[in-house]
Structure formats: C-alpha cells, structure tokens
Residue, then its C-alpha position, 0 to 999 in steps of 0.5 A: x439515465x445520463x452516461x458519465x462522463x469518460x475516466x479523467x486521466x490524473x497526474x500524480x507527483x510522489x511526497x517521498x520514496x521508501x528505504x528499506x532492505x526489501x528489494x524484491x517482490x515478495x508477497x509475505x513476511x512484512x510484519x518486522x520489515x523496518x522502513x524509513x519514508x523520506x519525503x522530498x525536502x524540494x517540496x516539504x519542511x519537517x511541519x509538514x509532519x507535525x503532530x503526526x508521531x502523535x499516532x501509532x499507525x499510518x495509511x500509506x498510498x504508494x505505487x507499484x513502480x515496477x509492475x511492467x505495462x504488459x502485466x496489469x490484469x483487468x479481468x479475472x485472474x487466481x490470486x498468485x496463480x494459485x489454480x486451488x484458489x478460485x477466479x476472481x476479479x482484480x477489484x476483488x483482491x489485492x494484487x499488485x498488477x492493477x489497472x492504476x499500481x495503486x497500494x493502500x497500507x497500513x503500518x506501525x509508526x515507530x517515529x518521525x525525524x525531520x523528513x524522515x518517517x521511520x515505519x515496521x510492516x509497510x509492505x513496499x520495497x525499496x525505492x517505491x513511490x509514496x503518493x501520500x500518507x495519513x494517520x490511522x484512525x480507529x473511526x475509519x476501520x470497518x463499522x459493524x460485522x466485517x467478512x471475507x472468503x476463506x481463500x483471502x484468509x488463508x492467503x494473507x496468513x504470512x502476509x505479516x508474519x515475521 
C-alpha cells in the first residue's frame, strides 16, 4: 500500500467577521444570542448573497481565534475537564481547541441587509473569523438512524438553552 503524501498546509482568508454581544468563551446558552456577520465589502458586493434569505438556517465555518497555540489538544482529553465524563479523543467531540480551531455551526437566519447577515444562535463570540457560510439544507442532515453517547446529550442540554 502506498503511503499518502504528507497534511498540505492550507492558507485561508476570512469572508467576514461576527458582531455580537458575546465576548467571552462560554460553552451554553447560544440558543437567543443575536449576531450579525459582516462580510468584508473589500472582497464582496451584496450579490453575493443573493437568494440566500430565501433559507431559514445557515452553516457556518468560523475559527477559534483566540484559542492559544499551547492549548490544542491532540490526544484524549474529558470533554470540559469534567473528570465524570469519560476520556475521549478531540475528533470525538466538539471542543474548541482542536488541532486546526475550526467550528462548523449552524443558526437561524432572520435576515440579510446589504453585507450584513443577521443570525440567532451562532455560537461564536464577537470578532470571530467567519471562513465561509452555506445555507442549510434538510438533504444534508443525517440520513437514516442517528445516535451518540449519553455523555454528549447531557453535555449539550444548555448548549442552545436561552
């Protein structure tokens, strides 16, 4: 079997960055937060965004800007230090201090406004890069039985409480 080629390293620019009253890093209670994504009028004109109020939600890739070098986690770690929880490995939960500070979310659309893209629960505080957006389509959720361990339920039962 041939080896693959070593990771490529990838250079990214952001579309746009959050507003929001969020300022620090808290795991819960992103379900009413309002934010507004301003993409960057260097690079884009409101066409960019046609059609797109025409979806009730959005993916939204963004970057955990201020998640410090020294704090990546590569290996196994308890999900928020919670020594009930058991060890998993970062791939095998959401953490914020991944290898590459990449967040995928998703959030409800409330309205579009020139460059301006007005959101409620995008869980990203203020200042944060957005990398790109995408509306939300049903077809790409999970086809057919979905599961998960008890510990990520009851993890994210406030995740999106108000």
């Amino acid at each position: 079997m041939e080896q693959p080629e070593p990771a490529a390293e990838i250079t990214l620019r952001a579309i746009g960055r959050v507003s929001c009253p969020r300022v620090e890093l808290v795991d819960d209670h992103w379900g009413n937060v309002p934010s507004v994504i301003h993409l960057d009028a260097e690079r884009f004109t409101p066409d960019a965004l046609t059609g797109l109020a025409d979806f009730s939600h959005l993916e939204v890739v963004y970057h955990f800007h201020r998640v410090p070098n020294a704090a990546i986690e590569t290996g196994a770690r308890r999900p928020r230090g919670n020594p009930n929880r058991p060890e998993v490995g970062i791939f095998a939960q959401r953490a914020k201090n991944r290898p590459n500070r990449l967040a995928v979310s998703r959030c409800s659309l409330e309205r579009v406004a020139g460059l301006n893209i007005h959101v409620r629960g995008l869980d990203a505080i203020d200042g944060t890069p957005i990398l790109d957006l995408k509306p939300y389509l049903r077809e790409f959720g999970p086809q057919g039985n979905l599961h998960q361990p008890t510990w990520s339920t009851e993890l994210m039962s406030d995740y999106y409480a108000d």
